[in-house]
C-alpha positions in Angstrom: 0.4 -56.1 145.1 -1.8 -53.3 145.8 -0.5 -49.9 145.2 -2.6 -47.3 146.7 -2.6 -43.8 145.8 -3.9 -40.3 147.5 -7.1 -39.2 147.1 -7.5 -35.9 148.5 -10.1 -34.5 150.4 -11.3 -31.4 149.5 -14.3 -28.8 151.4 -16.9 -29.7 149.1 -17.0 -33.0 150.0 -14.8 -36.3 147.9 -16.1 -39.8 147.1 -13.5 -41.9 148.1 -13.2 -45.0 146.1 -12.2 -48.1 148.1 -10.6 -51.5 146.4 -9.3 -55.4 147.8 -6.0 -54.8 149.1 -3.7 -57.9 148.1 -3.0 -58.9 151.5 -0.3 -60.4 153.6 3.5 -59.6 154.2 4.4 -56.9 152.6 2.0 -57.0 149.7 0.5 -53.6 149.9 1.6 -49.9 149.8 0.9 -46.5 149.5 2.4 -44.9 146.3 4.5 -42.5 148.6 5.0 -40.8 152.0 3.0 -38.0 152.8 2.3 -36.3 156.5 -1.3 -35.4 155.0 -1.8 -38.7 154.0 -3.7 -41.7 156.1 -4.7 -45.5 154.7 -8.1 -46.0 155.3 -9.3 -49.7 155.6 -12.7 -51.5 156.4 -13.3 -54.6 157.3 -17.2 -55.0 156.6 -16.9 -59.1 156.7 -16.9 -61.4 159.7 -14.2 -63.2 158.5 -11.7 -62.2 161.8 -10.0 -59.8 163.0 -7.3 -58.2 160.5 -3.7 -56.6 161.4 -2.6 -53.8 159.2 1.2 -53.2 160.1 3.1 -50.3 158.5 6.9 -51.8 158.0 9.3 -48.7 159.2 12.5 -48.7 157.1 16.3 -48.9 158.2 17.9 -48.3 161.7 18.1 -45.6 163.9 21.2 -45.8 165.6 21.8 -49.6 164.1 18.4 -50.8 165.9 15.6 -51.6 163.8 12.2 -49.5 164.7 9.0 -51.1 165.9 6.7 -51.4 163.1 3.1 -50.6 164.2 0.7 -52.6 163.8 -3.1 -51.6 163.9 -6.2 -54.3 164.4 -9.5 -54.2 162.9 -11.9 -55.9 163.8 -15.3 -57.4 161.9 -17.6 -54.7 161.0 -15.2 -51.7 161.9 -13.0 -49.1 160.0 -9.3 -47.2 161.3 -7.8 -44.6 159.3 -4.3 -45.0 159.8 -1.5 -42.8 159.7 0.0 -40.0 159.2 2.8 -41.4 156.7 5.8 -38.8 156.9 8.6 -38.9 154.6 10.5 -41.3 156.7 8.6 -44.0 156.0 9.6 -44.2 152.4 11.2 -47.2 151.7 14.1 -47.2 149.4 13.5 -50.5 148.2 10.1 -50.2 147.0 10.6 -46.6 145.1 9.7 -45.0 147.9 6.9 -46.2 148.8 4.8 -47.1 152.0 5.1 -50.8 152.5 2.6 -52.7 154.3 1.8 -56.1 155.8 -2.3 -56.7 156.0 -3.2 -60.2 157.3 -6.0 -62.1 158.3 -9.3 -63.3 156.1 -9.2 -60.3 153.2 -12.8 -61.4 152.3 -14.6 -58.2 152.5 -11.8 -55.7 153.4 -11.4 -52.7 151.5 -9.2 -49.7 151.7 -8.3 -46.2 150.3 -5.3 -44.1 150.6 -6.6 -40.3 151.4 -4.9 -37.5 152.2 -5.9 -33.8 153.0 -4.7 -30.9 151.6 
């Protein structure tokens, strides 16, 4: 499992230092909620089309939220987010859980925030 932390983006400028997410259901996450913060992912390959979905925890009035999910295609990047504090899921310690699928040859991704 890939656990992605913030880097933060300052004014003087931040290299931001991508990695291989794991891939597939829930095998990903962000380290923790943040309304600053945003997952970005590139998919430089042309291996397909991959689906990033970010799994929204619990019920809101016993009904179980949509989770989005976000396509990126070959060659293409999204940043993704914001991840407010709701998002948390209790049974990961809080964390941001997500689902990335497709051909993870040549996807990379970052967790970022601002400040």
């Amino acid at each position: 499992m890939a656990n992605f932390t913030y880097q933060v983006v300052g004014y003087s400028g931040t290299d931001i230092t991508f990695s291989a997410p794991t891939g597939g259901a829930v095998a990903d996450s962000v380290a923790s909620p943040d309304d600053k913060g945003f997952l970005w992912v590139e998919n430089a390959a042309a291996g397909g089309t991959i689906t990033v979905t970010v799994h929204v925890p619990g019920t809101v009035f016993g009904v179980a939220p949509t989770s989005p999910a976000v396509s990126v295609p070959d060659g293409e990047r999204r940043l993704i987010g914001p991840f407010p504090l709701q998002l948390g899921n209790t049974a990961a310690l809080g964390a941001v859980v997500l689902s990335i699928t497709g051909t993870m040859t040549g996807v990379t991704a970052a967790a970022v925030k601002v400040p």
